[in-house]
Gaussian input, Z-matrix of N, CA and C with variables (Angstrom, degrees):
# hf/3-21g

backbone

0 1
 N
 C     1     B1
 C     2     B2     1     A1
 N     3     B3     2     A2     1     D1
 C     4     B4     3     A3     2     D2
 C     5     B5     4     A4     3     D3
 N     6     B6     5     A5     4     D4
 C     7     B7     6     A6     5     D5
 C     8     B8     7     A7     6     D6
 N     9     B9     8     A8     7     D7
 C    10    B10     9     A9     8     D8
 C    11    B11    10    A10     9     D9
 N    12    B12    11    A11    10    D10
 C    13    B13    12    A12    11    D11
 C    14    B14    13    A13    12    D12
 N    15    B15    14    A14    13    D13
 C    16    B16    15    A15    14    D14
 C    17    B17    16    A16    15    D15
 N    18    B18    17    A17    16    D16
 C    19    B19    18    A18    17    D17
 C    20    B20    19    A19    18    D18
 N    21    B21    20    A20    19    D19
 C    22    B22    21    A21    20    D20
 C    23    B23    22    A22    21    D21
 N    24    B24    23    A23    22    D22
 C    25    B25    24    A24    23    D23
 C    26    B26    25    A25    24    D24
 N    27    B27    26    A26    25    D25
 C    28    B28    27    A27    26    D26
 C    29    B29    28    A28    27    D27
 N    30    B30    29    A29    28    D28
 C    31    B31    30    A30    29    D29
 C    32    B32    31    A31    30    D30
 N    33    B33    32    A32    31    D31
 C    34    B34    33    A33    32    D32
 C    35    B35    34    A34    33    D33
 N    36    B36    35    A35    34    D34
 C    37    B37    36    A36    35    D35
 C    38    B38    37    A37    36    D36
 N    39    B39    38    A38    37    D37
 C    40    B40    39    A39    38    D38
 C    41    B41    40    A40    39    D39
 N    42    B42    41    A41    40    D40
 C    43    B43    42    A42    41    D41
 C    44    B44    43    A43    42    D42
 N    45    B45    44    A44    43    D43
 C    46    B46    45    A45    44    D44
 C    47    B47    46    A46    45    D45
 N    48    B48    47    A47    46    D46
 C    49    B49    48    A48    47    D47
 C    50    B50    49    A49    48    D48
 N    51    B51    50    A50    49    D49
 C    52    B52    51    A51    50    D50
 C    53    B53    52    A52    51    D51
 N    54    B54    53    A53    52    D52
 C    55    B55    54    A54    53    D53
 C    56    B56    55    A55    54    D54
 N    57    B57    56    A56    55    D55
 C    58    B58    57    A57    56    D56
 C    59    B59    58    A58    57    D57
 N    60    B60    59    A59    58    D58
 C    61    B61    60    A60    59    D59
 C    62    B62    61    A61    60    D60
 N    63    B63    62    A62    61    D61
 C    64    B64    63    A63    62    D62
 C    65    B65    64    A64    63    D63
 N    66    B66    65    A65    64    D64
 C    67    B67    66    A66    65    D65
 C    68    B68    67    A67    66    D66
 N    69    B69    68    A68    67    D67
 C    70    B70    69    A69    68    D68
 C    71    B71    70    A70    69    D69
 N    72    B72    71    A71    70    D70
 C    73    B73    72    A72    71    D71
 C    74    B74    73    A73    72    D72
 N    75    B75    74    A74    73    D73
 C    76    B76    75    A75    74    D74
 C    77    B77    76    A76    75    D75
 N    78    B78    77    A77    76    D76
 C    79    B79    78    A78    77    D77
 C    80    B80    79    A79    78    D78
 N    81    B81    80    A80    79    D79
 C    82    B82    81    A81    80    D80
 C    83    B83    82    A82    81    D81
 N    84    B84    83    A83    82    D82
 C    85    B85    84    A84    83    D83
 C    86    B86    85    A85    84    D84
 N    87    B87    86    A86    85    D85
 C    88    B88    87    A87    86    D86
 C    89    B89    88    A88    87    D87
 N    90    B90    89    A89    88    D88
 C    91    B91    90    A90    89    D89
 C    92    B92    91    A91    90    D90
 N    93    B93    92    A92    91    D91
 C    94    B94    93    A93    92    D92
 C    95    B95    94    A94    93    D93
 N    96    B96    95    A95    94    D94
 C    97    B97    96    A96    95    D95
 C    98    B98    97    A97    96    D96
 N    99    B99    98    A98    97    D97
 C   100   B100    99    A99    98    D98
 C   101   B101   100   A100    99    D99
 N   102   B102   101   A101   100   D100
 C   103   B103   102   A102   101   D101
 C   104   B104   103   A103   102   D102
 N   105   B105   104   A104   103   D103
 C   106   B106   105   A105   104   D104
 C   107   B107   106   A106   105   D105
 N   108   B108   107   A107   106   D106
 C   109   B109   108   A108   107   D107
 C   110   B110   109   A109   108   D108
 N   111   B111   110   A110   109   D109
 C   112   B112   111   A111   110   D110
 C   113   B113   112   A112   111   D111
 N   114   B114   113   A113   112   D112
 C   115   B115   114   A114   113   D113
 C   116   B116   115   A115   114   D114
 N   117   B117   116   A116   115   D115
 C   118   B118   117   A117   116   D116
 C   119   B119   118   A118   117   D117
 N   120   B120   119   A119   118   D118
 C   121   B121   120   A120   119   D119
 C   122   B122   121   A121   120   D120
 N   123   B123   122   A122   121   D121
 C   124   B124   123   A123   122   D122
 C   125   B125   124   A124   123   D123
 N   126   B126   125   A125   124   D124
 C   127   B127   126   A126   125   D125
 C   128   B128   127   A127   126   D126
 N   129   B129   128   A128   127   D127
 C   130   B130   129   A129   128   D128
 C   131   B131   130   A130   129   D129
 N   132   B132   131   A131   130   D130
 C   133   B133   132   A132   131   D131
 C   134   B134   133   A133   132   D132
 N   135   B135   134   A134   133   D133
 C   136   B136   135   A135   134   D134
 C   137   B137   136   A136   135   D135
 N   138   B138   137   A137   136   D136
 C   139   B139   138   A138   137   D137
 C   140   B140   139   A139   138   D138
 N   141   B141   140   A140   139   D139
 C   142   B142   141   A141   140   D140
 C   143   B143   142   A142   141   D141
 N   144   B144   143   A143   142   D142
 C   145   B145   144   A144   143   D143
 C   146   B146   145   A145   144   D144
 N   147   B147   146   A146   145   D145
 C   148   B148   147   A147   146   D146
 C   149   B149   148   A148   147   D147
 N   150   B150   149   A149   148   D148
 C   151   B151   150   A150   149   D149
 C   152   B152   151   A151   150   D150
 N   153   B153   152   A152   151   D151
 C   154   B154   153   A153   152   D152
 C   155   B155   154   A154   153   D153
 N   156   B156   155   A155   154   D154
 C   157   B157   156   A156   155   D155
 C   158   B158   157   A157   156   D156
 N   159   B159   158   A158   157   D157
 C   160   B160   159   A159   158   D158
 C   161   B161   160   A160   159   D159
 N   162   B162   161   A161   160   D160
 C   163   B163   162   A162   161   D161
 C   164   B164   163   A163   162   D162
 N   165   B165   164   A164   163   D163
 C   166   B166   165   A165   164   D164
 C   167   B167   166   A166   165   D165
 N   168   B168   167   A167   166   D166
 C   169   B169   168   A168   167   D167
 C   170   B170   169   A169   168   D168
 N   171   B171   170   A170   169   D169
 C   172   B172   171   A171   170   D170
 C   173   B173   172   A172   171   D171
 N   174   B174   173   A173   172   D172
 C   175   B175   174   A174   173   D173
 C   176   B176   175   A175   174   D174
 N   177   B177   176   A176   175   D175
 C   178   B178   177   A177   176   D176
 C   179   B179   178   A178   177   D177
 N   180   B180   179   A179   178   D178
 C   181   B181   180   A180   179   D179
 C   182   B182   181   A181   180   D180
 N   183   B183   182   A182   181   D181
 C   184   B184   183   A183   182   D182
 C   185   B185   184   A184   183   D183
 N   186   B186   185   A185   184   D184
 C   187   B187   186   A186   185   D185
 C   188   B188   187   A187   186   D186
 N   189   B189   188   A188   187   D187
 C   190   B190   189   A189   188   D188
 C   191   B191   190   A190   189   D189
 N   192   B192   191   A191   190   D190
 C   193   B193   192   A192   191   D191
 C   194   B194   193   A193   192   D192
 N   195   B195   194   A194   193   D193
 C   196   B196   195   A195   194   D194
 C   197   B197   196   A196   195   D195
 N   198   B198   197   A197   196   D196
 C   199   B199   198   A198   197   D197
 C   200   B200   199   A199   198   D198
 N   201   B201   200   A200   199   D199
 C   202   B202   201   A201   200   D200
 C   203   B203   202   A202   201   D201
 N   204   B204   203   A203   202   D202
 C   205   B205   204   A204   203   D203
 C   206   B206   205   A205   204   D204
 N   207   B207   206   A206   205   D205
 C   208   B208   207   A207   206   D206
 C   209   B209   208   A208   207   D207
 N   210   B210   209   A209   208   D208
 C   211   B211   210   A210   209   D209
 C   212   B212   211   A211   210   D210
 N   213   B213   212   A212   211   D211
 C   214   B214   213   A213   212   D212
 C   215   B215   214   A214   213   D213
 N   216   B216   215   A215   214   D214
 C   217   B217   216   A216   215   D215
 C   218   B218   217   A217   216   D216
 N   219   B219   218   A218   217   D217
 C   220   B220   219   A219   218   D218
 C   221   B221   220   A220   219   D219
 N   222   B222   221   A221   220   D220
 C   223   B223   222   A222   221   D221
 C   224   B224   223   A223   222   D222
 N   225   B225   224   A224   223   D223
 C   226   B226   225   A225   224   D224
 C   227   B227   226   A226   225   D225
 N   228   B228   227   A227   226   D226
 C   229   B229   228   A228   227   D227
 C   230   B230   229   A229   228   D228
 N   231   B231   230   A230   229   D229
 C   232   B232   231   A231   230   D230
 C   233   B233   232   A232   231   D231
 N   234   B234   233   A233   232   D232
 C   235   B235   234   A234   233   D233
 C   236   B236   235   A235   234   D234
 N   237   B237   236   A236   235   D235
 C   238   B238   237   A237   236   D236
 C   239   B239   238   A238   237   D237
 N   240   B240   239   A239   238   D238
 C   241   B241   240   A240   239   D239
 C   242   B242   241   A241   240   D240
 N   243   B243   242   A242   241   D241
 C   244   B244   243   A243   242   D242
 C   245   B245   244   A244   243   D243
 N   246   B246   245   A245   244   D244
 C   247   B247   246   A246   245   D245
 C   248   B248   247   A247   246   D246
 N   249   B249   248   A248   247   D247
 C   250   B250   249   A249   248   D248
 C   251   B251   250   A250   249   D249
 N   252   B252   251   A251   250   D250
 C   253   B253   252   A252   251   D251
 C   254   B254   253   A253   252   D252
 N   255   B255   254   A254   253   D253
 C   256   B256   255   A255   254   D254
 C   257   B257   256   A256   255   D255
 N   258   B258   257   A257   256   D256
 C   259   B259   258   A258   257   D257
 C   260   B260   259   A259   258   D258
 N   261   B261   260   A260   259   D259
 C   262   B262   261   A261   260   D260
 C   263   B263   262   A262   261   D261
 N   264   B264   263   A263   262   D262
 C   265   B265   264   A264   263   D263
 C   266   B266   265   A265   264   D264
 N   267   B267   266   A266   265   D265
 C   268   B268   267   A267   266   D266
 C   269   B269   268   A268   267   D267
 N   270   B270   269   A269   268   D268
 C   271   B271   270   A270   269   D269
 C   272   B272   271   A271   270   D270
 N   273   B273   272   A272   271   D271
 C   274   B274   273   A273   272   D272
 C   275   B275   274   A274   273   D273
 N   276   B276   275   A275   274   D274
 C   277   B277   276   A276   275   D275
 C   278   B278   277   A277   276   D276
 N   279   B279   278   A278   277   D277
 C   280   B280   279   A279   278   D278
 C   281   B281   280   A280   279   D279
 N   282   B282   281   A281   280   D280
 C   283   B283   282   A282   281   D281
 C   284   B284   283   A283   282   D282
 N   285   B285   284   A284   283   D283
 C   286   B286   285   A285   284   D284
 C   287   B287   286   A286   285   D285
 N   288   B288   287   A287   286   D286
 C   289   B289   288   A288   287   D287
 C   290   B290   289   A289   288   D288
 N   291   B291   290   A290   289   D289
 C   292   B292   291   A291   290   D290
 C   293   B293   292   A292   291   D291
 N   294   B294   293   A293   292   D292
 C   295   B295   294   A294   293   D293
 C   296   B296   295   A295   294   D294
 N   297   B297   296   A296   295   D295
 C   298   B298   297   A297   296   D296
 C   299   B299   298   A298   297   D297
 N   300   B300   299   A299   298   D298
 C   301   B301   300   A300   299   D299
 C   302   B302   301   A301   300   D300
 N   303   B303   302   A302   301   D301
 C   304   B304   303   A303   302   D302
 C   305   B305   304   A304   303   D303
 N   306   B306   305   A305   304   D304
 C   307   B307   306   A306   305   D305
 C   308   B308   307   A307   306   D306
 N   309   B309   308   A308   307   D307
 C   310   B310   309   A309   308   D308
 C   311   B311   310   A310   309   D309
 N   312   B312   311   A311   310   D310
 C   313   B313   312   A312   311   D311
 C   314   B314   313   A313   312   D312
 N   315   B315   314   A314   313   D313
 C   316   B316   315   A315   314   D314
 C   317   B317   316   A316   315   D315
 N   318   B318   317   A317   316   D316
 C   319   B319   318   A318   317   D317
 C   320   B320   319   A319   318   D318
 N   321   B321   320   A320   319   D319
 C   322   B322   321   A321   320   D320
 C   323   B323   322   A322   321   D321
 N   324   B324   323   A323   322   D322
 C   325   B325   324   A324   323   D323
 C   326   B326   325   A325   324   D324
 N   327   B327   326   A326   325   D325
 C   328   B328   327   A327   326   D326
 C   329   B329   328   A328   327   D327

   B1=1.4384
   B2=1.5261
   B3=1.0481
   B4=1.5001
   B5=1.6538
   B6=1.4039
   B7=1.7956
   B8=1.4147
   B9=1.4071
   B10=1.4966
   B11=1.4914
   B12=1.4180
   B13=1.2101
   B14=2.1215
   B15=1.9051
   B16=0.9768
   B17=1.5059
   B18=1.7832
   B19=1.5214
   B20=0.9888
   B21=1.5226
   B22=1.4053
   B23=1.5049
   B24=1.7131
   B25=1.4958
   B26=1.6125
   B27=1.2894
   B28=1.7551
   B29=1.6682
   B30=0.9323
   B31=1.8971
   B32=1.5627
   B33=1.3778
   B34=1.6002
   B35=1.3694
   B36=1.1041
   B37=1.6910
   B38=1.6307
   B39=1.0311
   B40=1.4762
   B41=1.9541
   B42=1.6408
   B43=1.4759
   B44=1.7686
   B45=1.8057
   B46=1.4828
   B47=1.6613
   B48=1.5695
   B49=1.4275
   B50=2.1567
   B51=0.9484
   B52=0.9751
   B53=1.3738
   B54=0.9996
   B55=2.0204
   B56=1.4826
   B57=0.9435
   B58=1.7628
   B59=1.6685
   B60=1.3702
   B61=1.7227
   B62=1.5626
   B63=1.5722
   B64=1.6519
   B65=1.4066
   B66=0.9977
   B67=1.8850
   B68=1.9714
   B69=1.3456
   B70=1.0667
   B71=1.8256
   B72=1.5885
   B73=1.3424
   B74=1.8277
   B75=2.1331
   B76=1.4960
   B77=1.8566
   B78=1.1983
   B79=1.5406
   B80=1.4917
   B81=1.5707
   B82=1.2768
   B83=1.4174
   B84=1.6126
   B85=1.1403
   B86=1.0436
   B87=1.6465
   B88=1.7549
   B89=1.4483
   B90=1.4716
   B91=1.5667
   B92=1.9293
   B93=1.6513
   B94=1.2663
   B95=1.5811
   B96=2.1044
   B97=1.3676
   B98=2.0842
   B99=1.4680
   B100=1.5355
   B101=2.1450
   B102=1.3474
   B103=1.2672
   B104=1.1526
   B105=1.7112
   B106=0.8476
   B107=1.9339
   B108=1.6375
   B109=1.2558
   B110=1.8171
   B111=1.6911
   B112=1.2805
   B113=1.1785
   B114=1.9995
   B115=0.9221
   B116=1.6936
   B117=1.0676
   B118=1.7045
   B119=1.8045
   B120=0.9437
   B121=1.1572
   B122=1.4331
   B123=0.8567
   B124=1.7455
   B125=1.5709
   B126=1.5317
   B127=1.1584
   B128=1.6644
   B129=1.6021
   B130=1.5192
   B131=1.9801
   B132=1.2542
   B133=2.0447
   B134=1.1201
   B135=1.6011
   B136=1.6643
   B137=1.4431
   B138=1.5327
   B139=1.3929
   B140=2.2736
   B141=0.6872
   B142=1.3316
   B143=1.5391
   B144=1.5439
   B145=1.7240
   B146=1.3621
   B147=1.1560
   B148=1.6238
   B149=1.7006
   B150=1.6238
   B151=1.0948
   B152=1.5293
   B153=1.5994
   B154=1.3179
   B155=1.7158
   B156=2.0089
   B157=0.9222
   B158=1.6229
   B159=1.7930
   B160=1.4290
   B161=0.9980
   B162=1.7584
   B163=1.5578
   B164=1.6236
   B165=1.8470
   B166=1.2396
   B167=1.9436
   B168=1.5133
   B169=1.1441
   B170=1.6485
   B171=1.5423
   B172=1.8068
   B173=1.0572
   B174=1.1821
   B175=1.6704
   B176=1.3933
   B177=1.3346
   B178=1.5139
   B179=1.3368
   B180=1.9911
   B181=1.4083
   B182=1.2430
   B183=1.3017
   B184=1.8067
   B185=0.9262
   B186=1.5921
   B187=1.3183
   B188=1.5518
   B189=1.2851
   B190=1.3320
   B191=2.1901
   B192=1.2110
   B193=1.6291
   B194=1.4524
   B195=1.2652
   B196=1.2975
   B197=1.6802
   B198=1.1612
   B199=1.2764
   B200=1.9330
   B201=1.3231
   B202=1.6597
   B203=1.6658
   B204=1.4224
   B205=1.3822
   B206=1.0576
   B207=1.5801
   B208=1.7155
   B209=1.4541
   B210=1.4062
   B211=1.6057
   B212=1.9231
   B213=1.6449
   B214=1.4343
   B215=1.7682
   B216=1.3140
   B217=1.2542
   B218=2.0287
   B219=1.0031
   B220=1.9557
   B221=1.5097
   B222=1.4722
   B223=1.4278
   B224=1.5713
   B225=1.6308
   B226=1.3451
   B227=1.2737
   B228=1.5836
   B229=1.6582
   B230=1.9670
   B231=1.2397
   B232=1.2631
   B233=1.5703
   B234=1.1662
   B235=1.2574
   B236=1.7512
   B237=1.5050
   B238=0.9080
   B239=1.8010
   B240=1.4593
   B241=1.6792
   B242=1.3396
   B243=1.2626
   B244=1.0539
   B245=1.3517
   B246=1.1358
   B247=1.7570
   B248=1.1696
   B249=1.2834
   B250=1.4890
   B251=1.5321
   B252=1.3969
   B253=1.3199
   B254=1.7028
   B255=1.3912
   B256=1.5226
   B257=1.3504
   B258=1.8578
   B259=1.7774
   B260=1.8643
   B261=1.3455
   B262=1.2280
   B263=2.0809
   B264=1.3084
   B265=2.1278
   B266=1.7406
   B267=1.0329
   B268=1.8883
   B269=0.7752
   B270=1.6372
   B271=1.2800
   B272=1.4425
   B273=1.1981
   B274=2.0367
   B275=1.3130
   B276=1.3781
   B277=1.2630
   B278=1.9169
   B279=1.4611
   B280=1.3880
   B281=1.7534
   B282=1.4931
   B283=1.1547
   B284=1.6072
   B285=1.3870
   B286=1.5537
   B287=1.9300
   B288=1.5889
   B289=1.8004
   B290=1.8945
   B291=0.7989
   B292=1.5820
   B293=1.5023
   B294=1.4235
   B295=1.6438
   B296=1.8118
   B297=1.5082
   B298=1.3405
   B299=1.7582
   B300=1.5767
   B301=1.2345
   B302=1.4934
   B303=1.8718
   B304=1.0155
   B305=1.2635
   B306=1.6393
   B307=0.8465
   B308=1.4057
   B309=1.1849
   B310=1.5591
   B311=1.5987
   B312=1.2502
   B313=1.5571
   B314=1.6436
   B315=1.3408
   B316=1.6530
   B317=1.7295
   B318=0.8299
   B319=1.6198
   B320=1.6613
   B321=1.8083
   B322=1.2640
   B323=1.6739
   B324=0.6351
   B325=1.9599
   B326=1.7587
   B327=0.7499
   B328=1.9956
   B329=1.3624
   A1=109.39
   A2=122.41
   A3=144.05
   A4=113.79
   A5=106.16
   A6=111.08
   A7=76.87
   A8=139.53
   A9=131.71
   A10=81.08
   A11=117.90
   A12=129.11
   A13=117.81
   A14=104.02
   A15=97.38
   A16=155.46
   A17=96.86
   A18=117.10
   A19=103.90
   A20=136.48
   A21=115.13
   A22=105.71
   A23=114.55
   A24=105.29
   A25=107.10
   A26=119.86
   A27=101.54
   A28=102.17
   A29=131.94
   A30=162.51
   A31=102.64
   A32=128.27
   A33=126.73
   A34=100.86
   A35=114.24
   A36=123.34
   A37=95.28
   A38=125.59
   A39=141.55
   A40=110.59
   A41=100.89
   A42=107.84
   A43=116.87
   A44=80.16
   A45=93.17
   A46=116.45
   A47=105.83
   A48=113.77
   A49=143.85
   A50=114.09
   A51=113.36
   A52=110.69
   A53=112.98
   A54=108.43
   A55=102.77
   A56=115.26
   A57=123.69
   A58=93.90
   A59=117.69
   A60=128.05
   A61=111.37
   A62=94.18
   A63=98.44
   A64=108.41
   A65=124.29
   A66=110.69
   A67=111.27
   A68=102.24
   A69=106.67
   A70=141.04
   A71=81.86
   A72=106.53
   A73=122.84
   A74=99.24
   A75=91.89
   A76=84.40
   A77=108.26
   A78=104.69
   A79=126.37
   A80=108.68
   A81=122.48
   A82=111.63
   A83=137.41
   A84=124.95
   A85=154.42
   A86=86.94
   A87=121.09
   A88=109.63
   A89=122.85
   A90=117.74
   A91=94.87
   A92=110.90
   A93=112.57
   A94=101.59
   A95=112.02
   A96=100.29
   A97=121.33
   A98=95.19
   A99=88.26
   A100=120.60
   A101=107.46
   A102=123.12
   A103=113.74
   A104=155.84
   A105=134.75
   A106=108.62
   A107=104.02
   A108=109.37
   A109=122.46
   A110=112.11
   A111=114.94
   A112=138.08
   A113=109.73
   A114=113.35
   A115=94.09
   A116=116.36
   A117=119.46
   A118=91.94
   A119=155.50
   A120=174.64
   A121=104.31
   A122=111.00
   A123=130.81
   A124=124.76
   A125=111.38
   A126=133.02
   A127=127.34
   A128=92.57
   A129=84.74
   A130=135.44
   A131=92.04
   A132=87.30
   A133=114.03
   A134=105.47
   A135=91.52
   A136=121.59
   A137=104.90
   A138=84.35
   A139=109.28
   A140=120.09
   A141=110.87
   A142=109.57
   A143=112.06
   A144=101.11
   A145=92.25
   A146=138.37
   A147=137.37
   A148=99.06
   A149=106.48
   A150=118.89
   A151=102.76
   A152=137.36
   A153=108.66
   A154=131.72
   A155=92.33
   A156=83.07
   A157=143.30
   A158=91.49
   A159=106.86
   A160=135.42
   A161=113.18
   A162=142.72
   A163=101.25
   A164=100.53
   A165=127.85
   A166=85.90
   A167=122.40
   A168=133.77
   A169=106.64
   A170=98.10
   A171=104.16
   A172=117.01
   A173=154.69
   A174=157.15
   A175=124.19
   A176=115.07
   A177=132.78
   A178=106.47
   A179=127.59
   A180=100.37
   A181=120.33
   A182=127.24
   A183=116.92
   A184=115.72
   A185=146.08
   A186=114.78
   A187=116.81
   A188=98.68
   A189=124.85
   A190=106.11
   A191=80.21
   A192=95.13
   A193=108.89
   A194=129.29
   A195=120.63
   A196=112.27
   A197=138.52
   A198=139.97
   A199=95.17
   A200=97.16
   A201=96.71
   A202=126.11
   A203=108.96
   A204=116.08
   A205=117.55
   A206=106.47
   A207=116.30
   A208=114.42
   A209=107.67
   A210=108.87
   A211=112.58
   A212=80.10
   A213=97.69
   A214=129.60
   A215=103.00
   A216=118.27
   A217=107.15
   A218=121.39
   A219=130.31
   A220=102.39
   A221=99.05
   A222=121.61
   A223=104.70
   A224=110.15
   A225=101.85
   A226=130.00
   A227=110.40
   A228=110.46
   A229=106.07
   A230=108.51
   A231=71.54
   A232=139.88
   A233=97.35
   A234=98.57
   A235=129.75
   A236=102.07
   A237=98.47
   A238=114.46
   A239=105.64
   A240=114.27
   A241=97.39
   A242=132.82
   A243=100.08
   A244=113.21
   A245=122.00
   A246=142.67
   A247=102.72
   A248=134.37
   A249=144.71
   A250=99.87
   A251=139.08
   A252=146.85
   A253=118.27
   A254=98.63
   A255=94.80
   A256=100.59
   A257=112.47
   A258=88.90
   A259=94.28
   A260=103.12
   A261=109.84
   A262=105.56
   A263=81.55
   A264=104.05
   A265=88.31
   A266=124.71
   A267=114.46
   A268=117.17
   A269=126.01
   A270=136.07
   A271=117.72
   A272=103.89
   A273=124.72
   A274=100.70
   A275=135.69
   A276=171.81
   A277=76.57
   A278=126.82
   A279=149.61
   A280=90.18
   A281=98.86
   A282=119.76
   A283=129.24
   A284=104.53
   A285=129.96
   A286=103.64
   A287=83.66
   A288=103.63
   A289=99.32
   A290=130.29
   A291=122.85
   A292=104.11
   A293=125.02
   A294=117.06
   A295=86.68
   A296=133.53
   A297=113.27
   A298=112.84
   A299=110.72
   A300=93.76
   A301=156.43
   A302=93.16
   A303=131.73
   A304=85.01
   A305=153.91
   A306=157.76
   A307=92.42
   A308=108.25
   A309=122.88
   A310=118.13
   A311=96.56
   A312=127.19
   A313=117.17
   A314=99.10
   A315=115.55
   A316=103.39
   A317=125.28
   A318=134.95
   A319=87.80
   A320=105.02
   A321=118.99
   A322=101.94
   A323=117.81
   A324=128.26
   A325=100.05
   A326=93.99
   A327=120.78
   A328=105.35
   D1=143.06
   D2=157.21
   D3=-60.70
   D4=151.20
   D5=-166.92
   D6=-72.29
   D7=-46.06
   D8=-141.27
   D9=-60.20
   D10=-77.04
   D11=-161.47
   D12=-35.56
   D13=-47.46
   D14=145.25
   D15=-6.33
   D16=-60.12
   D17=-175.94
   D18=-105.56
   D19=-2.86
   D20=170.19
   D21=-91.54
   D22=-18.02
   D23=175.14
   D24=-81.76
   D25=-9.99
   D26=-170.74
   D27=-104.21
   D28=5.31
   D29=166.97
   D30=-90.59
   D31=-35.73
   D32=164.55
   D33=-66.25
   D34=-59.96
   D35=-136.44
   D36=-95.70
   D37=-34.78
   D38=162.07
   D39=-3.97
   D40=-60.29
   D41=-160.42
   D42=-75.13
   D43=-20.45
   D44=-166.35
   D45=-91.05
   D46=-10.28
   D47=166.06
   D48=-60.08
   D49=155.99
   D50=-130.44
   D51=-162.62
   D52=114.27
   D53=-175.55
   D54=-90.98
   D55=128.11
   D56=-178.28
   D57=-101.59
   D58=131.77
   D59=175.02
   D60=-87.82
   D61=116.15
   D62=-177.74
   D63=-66.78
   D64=-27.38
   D65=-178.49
   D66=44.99
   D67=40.44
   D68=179.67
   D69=57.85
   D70=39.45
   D71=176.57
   D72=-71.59
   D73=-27.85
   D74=-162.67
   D75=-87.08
   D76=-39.08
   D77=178.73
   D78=-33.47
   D79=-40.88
   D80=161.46
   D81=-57.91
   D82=-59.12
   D83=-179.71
   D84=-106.65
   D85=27.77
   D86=152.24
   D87=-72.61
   D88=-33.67
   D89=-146.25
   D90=-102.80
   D91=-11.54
   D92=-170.89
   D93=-88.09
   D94=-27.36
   D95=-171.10
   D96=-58.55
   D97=157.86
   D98=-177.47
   D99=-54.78
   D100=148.54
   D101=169.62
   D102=-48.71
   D103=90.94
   D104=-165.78
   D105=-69.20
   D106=-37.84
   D107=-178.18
   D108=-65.14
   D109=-1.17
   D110=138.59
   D111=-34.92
   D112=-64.56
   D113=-152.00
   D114=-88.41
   D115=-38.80
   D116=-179.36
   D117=-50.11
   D118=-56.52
   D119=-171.75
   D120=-49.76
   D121=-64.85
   D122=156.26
   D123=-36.88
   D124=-63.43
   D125=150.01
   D126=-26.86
   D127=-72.04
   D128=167.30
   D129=-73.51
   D130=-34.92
   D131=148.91
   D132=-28.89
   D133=-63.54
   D134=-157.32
   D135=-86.16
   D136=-18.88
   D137=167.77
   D138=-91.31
   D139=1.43
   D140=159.53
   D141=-65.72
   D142=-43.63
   D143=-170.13
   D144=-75.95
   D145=-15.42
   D146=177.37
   D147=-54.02
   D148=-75.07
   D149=-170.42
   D150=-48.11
   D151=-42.80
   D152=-167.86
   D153=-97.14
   D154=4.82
   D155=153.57
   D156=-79.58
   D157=-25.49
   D158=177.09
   D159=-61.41
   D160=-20.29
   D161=146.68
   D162=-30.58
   D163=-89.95
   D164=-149.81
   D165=-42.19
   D166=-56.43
   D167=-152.72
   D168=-49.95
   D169=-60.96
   D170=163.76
   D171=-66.58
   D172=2.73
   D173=162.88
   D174=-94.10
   D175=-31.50
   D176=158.27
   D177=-77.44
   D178=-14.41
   D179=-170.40
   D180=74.81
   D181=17.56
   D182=147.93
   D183=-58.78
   D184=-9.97
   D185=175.38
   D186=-76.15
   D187=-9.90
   D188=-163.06
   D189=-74.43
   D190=-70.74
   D191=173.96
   D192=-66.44
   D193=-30.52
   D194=171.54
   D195=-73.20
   D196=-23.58
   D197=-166.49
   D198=-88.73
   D199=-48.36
   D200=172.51
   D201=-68.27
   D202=-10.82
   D203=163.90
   D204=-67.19
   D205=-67.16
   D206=167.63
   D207=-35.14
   D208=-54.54
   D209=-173.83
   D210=-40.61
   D211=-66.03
   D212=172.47
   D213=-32.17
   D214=-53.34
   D215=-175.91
   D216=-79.23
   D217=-31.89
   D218=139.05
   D219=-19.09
   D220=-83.94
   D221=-142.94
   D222=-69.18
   D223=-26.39
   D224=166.29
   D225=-81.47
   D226=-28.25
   D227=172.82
   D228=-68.34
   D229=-44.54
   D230=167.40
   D231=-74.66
   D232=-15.14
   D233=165.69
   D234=-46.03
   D235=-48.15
   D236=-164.98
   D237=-100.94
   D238=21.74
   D239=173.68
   D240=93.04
   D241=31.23
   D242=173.19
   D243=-126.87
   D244=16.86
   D245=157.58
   D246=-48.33
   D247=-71.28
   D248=-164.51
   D249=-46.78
   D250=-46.79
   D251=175.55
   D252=-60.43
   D253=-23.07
   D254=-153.63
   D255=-117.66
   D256=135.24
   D257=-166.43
   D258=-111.29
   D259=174.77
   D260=-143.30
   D261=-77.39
   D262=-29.22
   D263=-174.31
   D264=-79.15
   D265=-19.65
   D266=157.65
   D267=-71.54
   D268=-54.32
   D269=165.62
   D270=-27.46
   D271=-57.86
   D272=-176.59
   D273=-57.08
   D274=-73.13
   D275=-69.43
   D276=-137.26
   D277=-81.30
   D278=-179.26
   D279=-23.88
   D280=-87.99
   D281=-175.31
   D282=-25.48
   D283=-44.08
   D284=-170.76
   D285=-66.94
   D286=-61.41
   D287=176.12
   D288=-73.84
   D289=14.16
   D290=166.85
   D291=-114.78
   D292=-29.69
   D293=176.51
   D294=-84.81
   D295=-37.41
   D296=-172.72
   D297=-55.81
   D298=-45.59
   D299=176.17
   D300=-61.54
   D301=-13.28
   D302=-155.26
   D303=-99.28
   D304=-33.00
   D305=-177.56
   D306=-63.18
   D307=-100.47
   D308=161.77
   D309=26.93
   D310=-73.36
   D311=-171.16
   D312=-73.40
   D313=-29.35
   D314=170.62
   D315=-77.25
   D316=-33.42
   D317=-136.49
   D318=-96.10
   D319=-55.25
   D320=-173.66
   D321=-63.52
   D322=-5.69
   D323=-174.08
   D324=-77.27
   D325=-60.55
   D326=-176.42
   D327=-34.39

């Protein structure tokens, strides 16, 4: 828009103006907006319960039992013929998109 145009809309609208009395309307919807120090509050919970599980996880040795699961679950497909079928960049490929979802799903938790 053009200033002209400007002043011919604030020269319309001009006659019809009008101060409306808040009577303490914005006071009200300052005090309703959200807590920000909630959500920071919030925030740090979860990543503390993050951190202690990730503790507990390396201190109990899940990396441990989880690497021997995997192993485990290897040692039986080949075992049982079914290596020869299965190629290895599927294998990768499976795996990658199973920690992505799992990411995902943790994240969406938060």
């Amino acid at each position: 828009m053009t200033e002209n145009d400007d002043k011919l809309i604030e020269q319309f609208l001009a006659p019809g103006r009008r101060e409306i009395a808040d009577d303490g309307f914005s006071r009200r919807v300052v005090q309703r907006l959200p807590d920000h120090r909630r959500e920071r509050l919030a925030q740090v919970w979860t990543w503390t319960g993050f951190a202690v599980v990730l503790g507990l996880f390396i201190a109990l040795d899940g990396v441990q039992l989880l690497w021997n699961a995997l192993r485990e679950v290897f040692v039986t497909t080949i075992e049982q013929g079914m290596a020869a079928d299965i190629d290895p960049k599927s294998l990768l490929i499976a795996g990658v998109v199973l920690l992505f979802l799992g990411y995902k799903k943790i994240a969406s938790l938060a």
